[in-house]
Wavefront OBJ file of the C-alpha trace (Angstrom):
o trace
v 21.694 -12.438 -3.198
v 18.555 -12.863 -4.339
v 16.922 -12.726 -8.132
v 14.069 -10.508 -8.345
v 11.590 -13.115 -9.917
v 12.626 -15.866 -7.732
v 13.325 -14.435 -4.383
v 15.687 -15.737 -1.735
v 17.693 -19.073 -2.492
v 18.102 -21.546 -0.395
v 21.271 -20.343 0.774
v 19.664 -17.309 2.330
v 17.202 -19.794 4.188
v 20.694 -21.326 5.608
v 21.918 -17.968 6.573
v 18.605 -17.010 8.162
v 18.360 -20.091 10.156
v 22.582 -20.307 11.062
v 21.988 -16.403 12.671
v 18.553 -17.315 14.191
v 19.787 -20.283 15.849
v 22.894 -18.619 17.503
v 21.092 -15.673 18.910
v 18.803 -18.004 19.949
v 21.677 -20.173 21.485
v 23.499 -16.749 22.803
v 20.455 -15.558 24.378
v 19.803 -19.089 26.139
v 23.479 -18.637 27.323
v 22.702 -15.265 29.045
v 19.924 -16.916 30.970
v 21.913 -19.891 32.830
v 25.020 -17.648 33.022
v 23.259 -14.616 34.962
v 21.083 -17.238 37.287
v 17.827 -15.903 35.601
v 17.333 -20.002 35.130
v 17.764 -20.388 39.004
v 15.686 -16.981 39.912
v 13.023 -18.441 38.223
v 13.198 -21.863 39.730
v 12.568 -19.938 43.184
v 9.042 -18.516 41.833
v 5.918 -19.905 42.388
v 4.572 -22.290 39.452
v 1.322 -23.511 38.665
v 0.742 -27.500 38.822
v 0.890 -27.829 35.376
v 3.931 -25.520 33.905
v 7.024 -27.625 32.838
v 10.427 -26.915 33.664
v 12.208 -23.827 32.857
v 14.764 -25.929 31.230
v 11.936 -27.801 28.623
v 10.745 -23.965 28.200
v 14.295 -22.614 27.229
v 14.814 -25.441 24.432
v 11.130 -25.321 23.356
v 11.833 -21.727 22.557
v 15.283 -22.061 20.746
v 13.452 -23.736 18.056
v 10.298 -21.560 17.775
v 11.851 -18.530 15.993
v 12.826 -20.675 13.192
v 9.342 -20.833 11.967
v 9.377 -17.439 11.857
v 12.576 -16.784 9.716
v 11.237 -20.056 7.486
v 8.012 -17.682 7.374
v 10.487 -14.677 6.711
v 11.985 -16.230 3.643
v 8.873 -17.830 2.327
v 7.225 -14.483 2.197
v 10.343 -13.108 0.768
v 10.213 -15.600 -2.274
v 6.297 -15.560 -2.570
v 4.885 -13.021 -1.288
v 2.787 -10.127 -2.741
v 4.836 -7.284 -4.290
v 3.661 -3.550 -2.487
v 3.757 -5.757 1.078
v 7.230 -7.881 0.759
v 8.795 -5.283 2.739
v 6.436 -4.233 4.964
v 5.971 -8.034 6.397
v 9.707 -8.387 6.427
v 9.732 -5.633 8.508
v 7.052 -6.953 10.865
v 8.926 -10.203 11.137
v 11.826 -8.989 12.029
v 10.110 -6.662 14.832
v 8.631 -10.485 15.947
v 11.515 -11.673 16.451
v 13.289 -8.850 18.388
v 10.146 -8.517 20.264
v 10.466 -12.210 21.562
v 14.040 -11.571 22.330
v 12.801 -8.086 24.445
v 10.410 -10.372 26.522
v 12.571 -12.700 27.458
v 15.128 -9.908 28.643
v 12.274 -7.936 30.240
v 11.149 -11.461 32.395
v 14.734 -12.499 33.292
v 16.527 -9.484 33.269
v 14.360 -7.175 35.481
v 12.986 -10.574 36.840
v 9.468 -8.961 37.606
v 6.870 -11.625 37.217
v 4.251 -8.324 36.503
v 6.563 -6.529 33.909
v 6.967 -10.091 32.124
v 3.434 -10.808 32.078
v 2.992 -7.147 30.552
v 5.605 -7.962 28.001
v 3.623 -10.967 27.086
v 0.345 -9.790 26.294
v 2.191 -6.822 24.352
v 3.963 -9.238 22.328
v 0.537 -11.092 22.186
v -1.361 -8.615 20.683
v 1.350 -7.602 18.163
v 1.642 -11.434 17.190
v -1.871 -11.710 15.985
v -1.327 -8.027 14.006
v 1.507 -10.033 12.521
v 0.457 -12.748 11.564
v -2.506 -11.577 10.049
v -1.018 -9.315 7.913
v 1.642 -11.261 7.050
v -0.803 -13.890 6.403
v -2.526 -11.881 4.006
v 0.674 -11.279 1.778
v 1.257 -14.729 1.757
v -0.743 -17.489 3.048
v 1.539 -20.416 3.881
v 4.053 -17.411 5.831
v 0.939 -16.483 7.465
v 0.239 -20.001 8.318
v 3.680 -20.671 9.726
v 3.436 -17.765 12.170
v 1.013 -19.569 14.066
v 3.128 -21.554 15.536
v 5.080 -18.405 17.099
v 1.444 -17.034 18.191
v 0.580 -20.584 19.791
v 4.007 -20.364 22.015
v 3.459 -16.472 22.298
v -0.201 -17.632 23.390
v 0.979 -20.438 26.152
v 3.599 -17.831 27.393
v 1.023 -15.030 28.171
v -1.020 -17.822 29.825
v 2.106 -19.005 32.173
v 3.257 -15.532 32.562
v -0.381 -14.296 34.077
v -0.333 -17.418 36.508
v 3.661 -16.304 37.730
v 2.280 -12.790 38.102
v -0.821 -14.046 40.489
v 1.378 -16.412 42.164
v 4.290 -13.872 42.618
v 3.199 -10.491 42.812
v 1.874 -9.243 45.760
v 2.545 -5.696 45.724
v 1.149 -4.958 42.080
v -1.605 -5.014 40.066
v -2.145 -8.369 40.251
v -1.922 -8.760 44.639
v -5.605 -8.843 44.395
v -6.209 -11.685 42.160
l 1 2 3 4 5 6 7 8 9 10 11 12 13 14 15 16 17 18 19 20 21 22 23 24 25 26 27 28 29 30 31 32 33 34 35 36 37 38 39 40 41 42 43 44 45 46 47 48 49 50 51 52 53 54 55 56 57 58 59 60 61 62 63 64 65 66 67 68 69 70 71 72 73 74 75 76 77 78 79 80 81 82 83 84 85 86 87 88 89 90 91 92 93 94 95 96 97 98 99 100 101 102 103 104 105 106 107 108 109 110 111 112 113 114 115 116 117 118 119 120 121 122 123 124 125 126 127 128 129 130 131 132 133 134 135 136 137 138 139 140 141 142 143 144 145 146 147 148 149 150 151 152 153 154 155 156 157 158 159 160 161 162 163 164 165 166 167 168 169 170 171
């Protein structure tokens, strides 16, 4: 699959993107066919957070920077810390999966907003390590950390809007 000078062809970019893109697309399925879409229509939203809807097809396209990151460090990154980054990619993009589950799925405004600065914090690790095996994968994964970044922010105000028997009642 892949030559050991060259890395990953473009064919393995193809297959990234193809399996990103429908567990993206399976995972957006999940949320209108349970009604997390319409739970989260009922919550309380700050002035300025768009739609649910404009959320769920933002995100479909932001783990593709990621697996474009994935292959670029793949082809170009430094040898001892190929796999190592892989690995941390990978746990990325689970990990943005696992928050959206833990938002919808439980659909606990707190919990999510917990999920979000987890997946925060381990974004920035992430990306800069990743960015120090290879620059322009490192660079790429900003883009995740960004949306990861504006989702901890909406996720804080949905927990002080919505929570009034946890942590956050008082706020």
């Amino acid at each position: 699959m892949a030559d050991k000078r060259h890395g990953p062809g473009v064919i393995t970019l193809l297959v990234y993107l193809v399996s990103t893109a429908s567990l993206s697309g399976g995972l957006s399925g999940w949320l209108y066919a349970t009604g997390a879409l319409d739970w989260a229509s009922t919550l309380s939203a700050p002035n300025w957070a768009p739609s649910f809807g404009l959320l769920n097809l933002i995100g479909l396209f932001i783990p593709a920077f990621a697996v474009i990151a994935l292959w670029i460090l793949q082809r170009s990154g430094k040898d001892g810390m190929r796999l190592a980054c892989s690995l941390l990619i990978a746990l990325l993009l689970a990990g943005m999966a696992t928050q959206i589950c833990i938002f919808f799925g439980m659909r606990d405004p707190a919990l999510g907003f917990l999920a979000a600065m987890a997946m925060w914090v381990y974004t920035l690790f992430a990306a800069g390590i990743v960015g120090r095996a290879s620059s322009a994968a490192g660079v790429l994964l900003w883009i995740p950390f960004a949306w990861v970044t504006a989702m901890l922010v909406l996720g804080f105000e949905f927990m002080r809007l919505n929570a009034a028997g946890t942590f956050a009642g008082g706020i």
